[in-house]
C-alpha positions in Angstrom: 0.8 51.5 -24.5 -2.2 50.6 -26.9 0.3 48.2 -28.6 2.3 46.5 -25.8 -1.8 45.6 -24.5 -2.7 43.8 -28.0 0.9 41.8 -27.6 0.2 40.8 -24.0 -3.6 39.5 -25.4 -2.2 37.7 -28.2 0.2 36.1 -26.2 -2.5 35.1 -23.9 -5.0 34.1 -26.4 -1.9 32.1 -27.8 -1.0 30.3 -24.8 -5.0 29.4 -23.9 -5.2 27.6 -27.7 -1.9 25.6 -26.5 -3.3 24.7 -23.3 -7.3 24.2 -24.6 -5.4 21.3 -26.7 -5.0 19.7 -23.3 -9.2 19.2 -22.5 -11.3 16.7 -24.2 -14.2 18.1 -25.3 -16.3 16.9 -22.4 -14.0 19.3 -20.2 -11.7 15.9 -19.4 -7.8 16.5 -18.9 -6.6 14.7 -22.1 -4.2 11.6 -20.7 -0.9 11.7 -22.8 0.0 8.4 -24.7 2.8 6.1 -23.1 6.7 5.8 -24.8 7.5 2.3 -26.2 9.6 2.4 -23.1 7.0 3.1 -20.7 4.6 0.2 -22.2 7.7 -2.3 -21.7 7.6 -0.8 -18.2 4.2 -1.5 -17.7 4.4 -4.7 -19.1 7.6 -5.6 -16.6 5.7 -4.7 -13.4 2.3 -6.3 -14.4 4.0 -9.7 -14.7 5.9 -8.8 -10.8 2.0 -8.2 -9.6 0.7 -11.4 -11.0 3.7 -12.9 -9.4 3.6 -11.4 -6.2 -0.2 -11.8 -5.8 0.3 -15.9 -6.4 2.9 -15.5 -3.8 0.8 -13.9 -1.4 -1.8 -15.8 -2.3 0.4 -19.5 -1.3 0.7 -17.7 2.2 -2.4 -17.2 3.3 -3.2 -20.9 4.5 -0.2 -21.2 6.8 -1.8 -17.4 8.2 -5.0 -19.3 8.6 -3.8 -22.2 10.2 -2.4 -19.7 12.9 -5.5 -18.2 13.1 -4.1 -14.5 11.8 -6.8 -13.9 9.3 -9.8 -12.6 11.3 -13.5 -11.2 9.4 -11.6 -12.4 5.9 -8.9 -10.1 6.4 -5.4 -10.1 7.1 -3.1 -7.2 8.4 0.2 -5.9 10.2 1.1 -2.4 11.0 4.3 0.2 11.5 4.2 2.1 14.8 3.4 5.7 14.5 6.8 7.2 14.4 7.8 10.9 14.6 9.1 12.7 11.6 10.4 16.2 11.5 10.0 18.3 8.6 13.5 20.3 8.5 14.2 23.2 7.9 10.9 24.1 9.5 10.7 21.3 12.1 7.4 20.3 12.3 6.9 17.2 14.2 5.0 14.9 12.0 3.5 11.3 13.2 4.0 9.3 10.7 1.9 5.1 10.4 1.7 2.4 8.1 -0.8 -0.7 7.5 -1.4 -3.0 5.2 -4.3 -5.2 5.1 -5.3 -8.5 2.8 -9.2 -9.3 1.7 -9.3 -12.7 1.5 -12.2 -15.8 0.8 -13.2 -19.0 0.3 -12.9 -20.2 -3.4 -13.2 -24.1 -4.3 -12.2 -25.0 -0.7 -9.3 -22.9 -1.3 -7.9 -19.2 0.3 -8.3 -16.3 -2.3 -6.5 -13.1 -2.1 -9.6 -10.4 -3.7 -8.1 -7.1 -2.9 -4.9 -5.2 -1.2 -4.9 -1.8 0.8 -1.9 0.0 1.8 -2.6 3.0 4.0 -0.6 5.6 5.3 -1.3 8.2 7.7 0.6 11.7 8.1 -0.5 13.9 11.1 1.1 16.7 12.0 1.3 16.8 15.9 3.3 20.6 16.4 2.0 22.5 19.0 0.2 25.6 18.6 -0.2 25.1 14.7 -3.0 24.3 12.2 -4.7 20.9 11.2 -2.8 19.0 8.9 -3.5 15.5 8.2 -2.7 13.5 5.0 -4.6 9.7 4.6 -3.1 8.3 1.6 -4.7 5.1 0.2 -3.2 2.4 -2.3 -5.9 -0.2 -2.8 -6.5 -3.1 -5.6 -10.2 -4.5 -5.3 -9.5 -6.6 -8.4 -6.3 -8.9 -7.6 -7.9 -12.0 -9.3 -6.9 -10.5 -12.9 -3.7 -8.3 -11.7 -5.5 -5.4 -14.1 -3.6 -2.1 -13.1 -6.0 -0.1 -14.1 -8.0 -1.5 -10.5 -5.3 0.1 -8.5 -6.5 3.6 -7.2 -5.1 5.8 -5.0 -6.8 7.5 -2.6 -5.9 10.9 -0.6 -7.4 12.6 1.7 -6.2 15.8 3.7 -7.7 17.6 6.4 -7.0 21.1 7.7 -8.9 24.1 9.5 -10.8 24.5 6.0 -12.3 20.8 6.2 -11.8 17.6 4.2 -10.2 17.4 1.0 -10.5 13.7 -1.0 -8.7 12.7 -4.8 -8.8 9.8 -6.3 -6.7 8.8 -8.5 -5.9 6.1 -11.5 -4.3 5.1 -14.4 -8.0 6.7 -15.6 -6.8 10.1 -14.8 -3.4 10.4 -14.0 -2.4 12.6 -17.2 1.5 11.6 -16.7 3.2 8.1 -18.7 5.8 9.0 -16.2 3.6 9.4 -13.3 1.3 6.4 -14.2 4.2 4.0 -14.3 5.7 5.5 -10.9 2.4 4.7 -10.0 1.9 1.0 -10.7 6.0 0.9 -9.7 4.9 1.5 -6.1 2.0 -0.9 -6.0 4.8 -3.4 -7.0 6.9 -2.5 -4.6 4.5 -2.5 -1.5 3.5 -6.3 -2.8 7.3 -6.9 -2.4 7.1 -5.5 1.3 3.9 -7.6 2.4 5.9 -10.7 1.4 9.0 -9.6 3.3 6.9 -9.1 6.2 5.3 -12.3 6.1 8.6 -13.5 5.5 9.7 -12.6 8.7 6.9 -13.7 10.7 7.0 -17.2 8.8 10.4 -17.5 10.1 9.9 -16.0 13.9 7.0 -19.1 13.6 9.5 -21.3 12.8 12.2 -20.2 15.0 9.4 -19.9 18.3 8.2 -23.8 17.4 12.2 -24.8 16.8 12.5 -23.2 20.9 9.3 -25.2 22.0 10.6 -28.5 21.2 14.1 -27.9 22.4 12.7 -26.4 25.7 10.6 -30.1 26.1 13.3 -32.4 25.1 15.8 -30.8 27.1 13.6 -31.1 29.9 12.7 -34.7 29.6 16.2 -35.3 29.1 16.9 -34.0 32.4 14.4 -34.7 34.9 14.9 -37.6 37.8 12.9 -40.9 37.8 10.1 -41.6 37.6 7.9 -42.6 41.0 4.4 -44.0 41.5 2.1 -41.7 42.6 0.8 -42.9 46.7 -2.6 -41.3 46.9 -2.9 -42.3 50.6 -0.2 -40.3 51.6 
């Protein structure tokens, strides 16, 4: 019995000098290097943020010219929409905004930071507090830096509020950090096709106005003089 307890400690003291190799000395979680693969990676989708933060960027006069950018900021929504959680089925409400800080640079529009939020509450009756606010923001847009994207969650239950954040600073991950700029990416690519859409709903309201007014001038009667004495 003696014996099989010294195996089960050196095993354990074993497996602690395998995982203390994993702290910096300041107690830090050490952050494993990127694959050559994973810097190309990183290098692919800082050049789609740079992009997609000019093209963003070219949009926000026409949303200023229609008056959609109120306090410096921009913004559209998803309605809440019920999710269910099978095989348990919880009923989940599930919403998501996006909003745009924008200024005034050299009599131009500037787009200075990006914040996706997504909210996950979970509405089943007769069960405990579960809400998830998850946060994707970018403060510094102007030099399309990933390492200024940080994610930000925050749960609350019957125990209280729980908040991480998290970076390319101390994600530990390659893997994870690049899934992690990949879905910054993509949620730029989803604000354009958004404005997208309104640009062309614009369009497509204005295109009705002016047939609505022709078509009426083209049909009305004659014209009389007005008889005020009548």
């Amino acid at each position: 019995m003696k014996k099989l307890h010294i195996i089960f400690l050196l095993l354990f003291l074993i497996g602690w000098e395998l995982s203390a190799q994993d702290f910096e000395k300041d107690g830090q979680i050490k952050i494993l290097p990127y694959e050559p693969t994973q810097v190309r990676d990183i290098e692919g989708l800082i050049k789609d943020i740079k992009d997609f933060h000019k093209r963003i960027e070219d949009m926000l006069p026409f949303l200023n010219k229609r008056k959609k950018i109120i306090d410096n900021e921009y913004f559209q929504f998803v309605p809440a929409m019920e999710n269910f959680n099978f095989p348990i089925r919880d009923r989940y409400l599930v919403d998501k905004k996006f909003y745009l800080k924008v200024s005034v640079g050299d009599g131009s529009l500037k787009l200075d930071g990006v914040r996706f939020i997504t909210r996950k509450s979970l509405v089943t009756k007769l069960r405990p507090i579960n809400d998830e606010i998850g946060e994707l923001k970018n403060d510094r847009v102007a030099n399309s830096d990933p390492a200024g994207i940080v994610l930000i969650v925050k749960r609350k239950t019957d125990a209280g509020t729980k908040e991480e954040v998290y970076s390319l600073g101390n994600i530990r991950s390659p893997n994870q950090r690049v899934k992690f700029v990949r879905s910054y990416r993509d949620n730029l690519a989803e604000v354009i096709q958004a404005i997208d859409k309104y640009v062309e709903g614009t369009i497509r309201a204005d295109s009705k106005d002016v047939d609505t007014m022709l078509d009426g001038l083209e049909s009305g009667g004659s014209f009389q003089e007005y008889n005020s004495n009548r």
